[in-house]
C-alpha positions in Angstrom: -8.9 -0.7 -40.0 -7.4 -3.8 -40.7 -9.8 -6.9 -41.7 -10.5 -9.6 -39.1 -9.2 -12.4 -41.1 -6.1 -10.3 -41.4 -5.7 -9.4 -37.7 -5.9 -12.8 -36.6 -3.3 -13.8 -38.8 -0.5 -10.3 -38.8 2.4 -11.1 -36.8 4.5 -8.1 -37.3 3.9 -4.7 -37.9 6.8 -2.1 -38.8 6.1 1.3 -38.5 9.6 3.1 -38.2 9.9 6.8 -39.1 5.8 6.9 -39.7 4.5 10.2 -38.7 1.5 8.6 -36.5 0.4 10.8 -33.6 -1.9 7.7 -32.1 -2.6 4.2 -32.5 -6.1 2.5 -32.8 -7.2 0.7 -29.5 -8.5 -1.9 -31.8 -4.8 -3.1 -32.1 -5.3 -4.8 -29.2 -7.0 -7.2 -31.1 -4.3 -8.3 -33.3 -3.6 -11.3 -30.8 -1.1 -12.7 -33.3 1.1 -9.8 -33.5 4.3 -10.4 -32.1 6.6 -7.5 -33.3 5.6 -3.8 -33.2 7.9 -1.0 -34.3 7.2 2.1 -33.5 10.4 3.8 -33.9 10.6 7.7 -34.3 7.3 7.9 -34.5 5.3 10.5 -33.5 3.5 8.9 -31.2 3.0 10.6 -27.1 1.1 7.2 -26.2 0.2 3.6 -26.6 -3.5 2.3 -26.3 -3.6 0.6 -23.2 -4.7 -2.4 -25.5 -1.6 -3.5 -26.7 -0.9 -4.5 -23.0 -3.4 -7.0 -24.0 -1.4 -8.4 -26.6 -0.7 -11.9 -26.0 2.5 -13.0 -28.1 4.2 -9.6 -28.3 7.7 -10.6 -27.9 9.3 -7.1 -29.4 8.1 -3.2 -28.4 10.3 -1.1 -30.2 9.8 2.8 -29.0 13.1 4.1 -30.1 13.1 7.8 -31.0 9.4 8.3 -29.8 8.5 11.0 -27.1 5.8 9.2 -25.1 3.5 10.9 -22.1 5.4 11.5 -19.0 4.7 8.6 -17.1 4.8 5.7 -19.6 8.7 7.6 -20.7 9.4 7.1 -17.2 8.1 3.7 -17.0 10.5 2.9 -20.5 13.3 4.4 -19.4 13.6 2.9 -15.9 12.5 -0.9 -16.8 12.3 -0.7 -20.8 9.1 -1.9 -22.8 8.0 -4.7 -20.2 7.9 -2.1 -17.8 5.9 0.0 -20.0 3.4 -2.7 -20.7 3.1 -3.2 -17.1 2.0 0.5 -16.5 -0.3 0.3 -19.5 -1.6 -2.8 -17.7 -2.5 -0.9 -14.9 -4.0 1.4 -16.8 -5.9 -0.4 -19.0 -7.3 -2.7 -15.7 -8.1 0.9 -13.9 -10.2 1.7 -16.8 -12.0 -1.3 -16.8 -12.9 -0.6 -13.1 -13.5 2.7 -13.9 -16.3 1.8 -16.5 -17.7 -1.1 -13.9 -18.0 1.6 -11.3 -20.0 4.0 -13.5 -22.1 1.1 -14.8 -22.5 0.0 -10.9 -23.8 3.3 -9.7 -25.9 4.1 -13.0 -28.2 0.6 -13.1 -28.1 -0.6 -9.2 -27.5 2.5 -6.3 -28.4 5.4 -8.5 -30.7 4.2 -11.1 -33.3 6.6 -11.4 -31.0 10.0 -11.6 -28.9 8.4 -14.0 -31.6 9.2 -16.1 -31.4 12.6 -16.4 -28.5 14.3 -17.8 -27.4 16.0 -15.2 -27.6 13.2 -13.0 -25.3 10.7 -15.0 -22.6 13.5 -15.1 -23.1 14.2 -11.4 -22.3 10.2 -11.1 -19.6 10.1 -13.4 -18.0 12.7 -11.3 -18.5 10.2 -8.2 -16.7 7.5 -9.7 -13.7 9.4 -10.7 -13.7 10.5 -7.1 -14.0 7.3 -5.4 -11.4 6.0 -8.2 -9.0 8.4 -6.6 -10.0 7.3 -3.2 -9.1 3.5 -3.8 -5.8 3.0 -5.5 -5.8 -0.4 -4.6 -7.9 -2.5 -7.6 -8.4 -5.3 -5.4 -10.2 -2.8 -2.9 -12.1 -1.4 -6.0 -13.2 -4.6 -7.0 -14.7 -4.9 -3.9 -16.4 -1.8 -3.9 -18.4 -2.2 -7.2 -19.6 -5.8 -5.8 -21.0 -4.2 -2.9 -21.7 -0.7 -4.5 -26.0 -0.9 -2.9 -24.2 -1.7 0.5 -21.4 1.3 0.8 -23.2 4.1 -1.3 -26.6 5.9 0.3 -30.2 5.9 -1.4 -29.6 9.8 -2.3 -27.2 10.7 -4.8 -26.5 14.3 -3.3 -25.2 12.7 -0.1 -22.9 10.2 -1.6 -19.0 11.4 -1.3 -15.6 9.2 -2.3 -14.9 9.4 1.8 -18.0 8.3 2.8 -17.1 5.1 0.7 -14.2 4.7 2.5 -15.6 4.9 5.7 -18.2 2.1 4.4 -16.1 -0.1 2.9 -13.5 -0.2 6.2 -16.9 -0.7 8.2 -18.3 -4.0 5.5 -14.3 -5.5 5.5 -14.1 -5.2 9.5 -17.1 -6.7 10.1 -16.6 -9.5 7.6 -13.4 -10.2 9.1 -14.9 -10.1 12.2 -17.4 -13.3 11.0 -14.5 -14.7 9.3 -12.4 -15.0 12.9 -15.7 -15.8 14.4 -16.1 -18.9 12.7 -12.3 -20.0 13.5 -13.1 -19.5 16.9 -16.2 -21.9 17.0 -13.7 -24.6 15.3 -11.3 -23.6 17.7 -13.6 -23.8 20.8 -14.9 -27.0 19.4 -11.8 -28.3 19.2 -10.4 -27.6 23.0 -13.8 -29.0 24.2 -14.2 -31.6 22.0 -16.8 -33.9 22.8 -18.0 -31.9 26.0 -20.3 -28.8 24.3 -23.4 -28.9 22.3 -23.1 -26.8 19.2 -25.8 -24.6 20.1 -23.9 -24.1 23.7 -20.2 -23.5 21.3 -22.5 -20.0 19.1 -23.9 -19.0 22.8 -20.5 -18.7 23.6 -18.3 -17.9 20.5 -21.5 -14.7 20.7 -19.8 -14.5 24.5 -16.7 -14.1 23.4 -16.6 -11.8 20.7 -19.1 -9.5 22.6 -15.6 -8.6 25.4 -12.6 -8.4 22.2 -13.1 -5.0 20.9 -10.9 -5.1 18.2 -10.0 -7.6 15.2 -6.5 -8.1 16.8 -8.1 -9.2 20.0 -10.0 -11.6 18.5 -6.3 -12.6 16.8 -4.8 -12.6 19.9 -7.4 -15.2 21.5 -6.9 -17.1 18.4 -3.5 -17.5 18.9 -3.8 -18.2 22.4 -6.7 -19.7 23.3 -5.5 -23.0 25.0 -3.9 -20.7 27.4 -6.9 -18.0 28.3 -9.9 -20.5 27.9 -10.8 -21.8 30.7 -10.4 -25.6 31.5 -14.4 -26.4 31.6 -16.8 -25.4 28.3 -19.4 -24.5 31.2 -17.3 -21.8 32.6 -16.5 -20.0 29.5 -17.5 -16.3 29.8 -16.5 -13.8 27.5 -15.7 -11.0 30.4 -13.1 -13.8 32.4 -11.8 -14.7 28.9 -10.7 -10.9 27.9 -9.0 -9.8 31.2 -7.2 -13.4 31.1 -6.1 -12.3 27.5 -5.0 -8.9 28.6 -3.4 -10.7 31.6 -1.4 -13.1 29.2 -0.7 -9.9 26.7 0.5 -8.1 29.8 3.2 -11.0 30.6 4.2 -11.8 26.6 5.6 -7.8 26.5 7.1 -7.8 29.5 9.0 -11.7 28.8 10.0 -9.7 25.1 11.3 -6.4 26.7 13.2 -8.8 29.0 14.8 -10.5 26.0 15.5 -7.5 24.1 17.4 -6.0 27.2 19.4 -9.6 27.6 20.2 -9.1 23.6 21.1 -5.4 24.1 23.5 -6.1 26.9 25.0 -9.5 24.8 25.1 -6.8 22.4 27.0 -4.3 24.4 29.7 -6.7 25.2 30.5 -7.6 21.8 30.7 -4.1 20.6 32.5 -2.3 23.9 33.4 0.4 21.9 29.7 1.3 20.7 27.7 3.8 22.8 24.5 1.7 24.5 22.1 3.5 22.6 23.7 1.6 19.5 23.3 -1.3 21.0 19.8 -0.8 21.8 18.9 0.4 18.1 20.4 -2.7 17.0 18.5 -4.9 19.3 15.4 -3.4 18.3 16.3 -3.7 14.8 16.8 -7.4 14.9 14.3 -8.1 17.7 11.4 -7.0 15.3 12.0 -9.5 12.8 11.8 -12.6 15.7 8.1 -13.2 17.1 8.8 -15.2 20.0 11.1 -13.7 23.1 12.5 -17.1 23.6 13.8 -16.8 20.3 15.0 -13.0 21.0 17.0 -14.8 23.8 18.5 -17.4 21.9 19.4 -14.6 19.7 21.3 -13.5 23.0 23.0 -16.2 24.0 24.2 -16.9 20.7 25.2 -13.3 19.6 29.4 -13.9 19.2 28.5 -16.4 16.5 25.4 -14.9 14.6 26.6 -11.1 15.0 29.9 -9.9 12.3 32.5 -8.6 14.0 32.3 -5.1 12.9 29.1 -3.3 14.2 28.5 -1.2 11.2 28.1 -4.6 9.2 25.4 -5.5 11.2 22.1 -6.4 9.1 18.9 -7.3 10.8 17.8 -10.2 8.1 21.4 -11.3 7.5 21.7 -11.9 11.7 17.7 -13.7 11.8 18.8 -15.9 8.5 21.8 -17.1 10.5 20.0 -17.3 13.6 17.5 -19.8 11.8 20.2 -21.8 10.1 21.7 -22.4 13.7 18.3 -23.4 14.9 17.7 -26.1 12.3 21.5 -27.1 13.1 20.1 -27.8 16.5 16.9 -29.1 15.5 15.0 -26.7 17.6 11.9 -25.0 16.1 
């Protein structure tokens, strides 16, 4: 073990042709190092640590015959890839261990004090580790570990968790999209509601929209559905007008994707119409409005290439956006 005065100050360390089967996870605090070579070495892996190392500007892994994954990682994107993965790694430890300490001192306090009882919640963790890849979701997780695990160990599972934590994020986005539709009904009725009168309603309104992208879709639309008078707002009128106005939206779209399909059809005689429809769809689902799906239409001789099978869907919505600036139309 190197002294600390001495790892704060080694900058390189060459260890070619040393017959080293590990490396201390204490080498992540060498913070000055900046060349590492660990050529035909031994080694089968690095300590997630030295992803941690600040001013490493040379990984040298030459003749080495690393675990599976972290050879992969070198061979497909060399050592910056490999420092990524051990990144990854090293931050899913860290989770891991924030987990464990999570469900030892706050959910499951008291069997974490029998021997038994910390293995049985180690176990957990490793299984709700597996059942949330994502960090960002795990990160969640352990903030809210009292709210998504139960009181009893023995009926905690990883898919239970799951089921909790998609519960706690839709209901938080459902107070999130709450509170833009108060600023939103405040601001259609500006200086005509009492704000007690704007939560009786906003309560109104997301009582009738089921679902997170009903509440999106009154978002997006509200000057349309809400009625002209803050008095006659009632959640009820409001969702059948949105379903109404959802109703019209996908049949104006189809519309436009059958105009682009048959714009389509002309300039590609020799393609069957199913082609043409494919292609339509392709393009249409990168272009939200059907107005735009129509200028798409209109305009297809000059945005489309003249062979079919050069067609691409981003290449063909790029041009089509160029043209619209040309034409200063949004």
């Amino acid at each position: 073990m190197l002294p600390p005065s001495r790892r704060r100050s080694l900058e390189e360390l060459w260890l070619e042709g040393n017959p080293l089967l590990e490396l201390p996870e204490a080498l992540g605090a060498v913070r000055s190092l900046r060349v590492l070579d660990l050529r035909h070495t031994r080694l089968r892996r690095i300590p997630n640590a030295v992803s941690r190392l600040p001013r490493l500007l040379v990984l040298d892994l030459a003749g080495t015959s690393l675990r599976g994954d972290f050879q992969s990682a070198l061979e497909e994107g060399g050592p910056a890839a490999l420092m990524a993965a051990l990144g990854r790694e090293d931050e899913r430890l860290g989770l891991l261990q924030g987990l464990r300490r999570a469900l030892r001192e706050r959910v499951f306090a008291e069997d974490a004090d029998t021997e038994a009882g910390a293995a049985a919640i180690d176990s957990l963790a490793d299984r709700v580790m597996a059942e949330f890849p994502d960090s960002t979701e795990l990160r969640t997780v352990i903030r809210n570990a009292e709210r998504l695990f139960p009181d009893r160990l023995e009926r905690a599972t990883a898919a239970a968790a799951r089921e909790a934590y998609l519960a706690v994020s839709r209901e938080t986005r459902r107070r999130q999209l709450g509170a833009e539709v108060e600023l939103v009904l405040r601001a259609v009725y500006f200086g005509r509601t009492e704000p007690a009168e704007v939560e009786e309603r906003v309560a109104s309104l997301l009582a009738h929209q089921p679902t997170l992208a009903d509440v999106r879709f009154l978002l997006a639309h509200a000057r349309e559905v809400l009625p002209a008078e803050p008095g006659d707002v009632d959640g009820a009128a409001v969702y059948n007008a949105c379903v109404a106005l959802r109703r019209r939206l996908g049949a104006e779209r189809e519309a436009a994707v059958g105009q682009l399909c048959k714009a389509l059809q002309a300039r590609y005689p020799d393609r069957e119409a199913a082609d043409a429809r494919r292609a339509a769809g392709l393009v249409a689902r990168l272009v939200k409005k059907a107005d735009h799906v129509r200028s798409l239409a209109a305009d297809a001789a000059a945005l489309f290439p003249d062979e079919f099978n050069s067609i691409s869907a981003t290449k063909v919505v790029r041009a089509f956006r160029a043209l619209q600036r040309e034409k200063g139309v949004e």
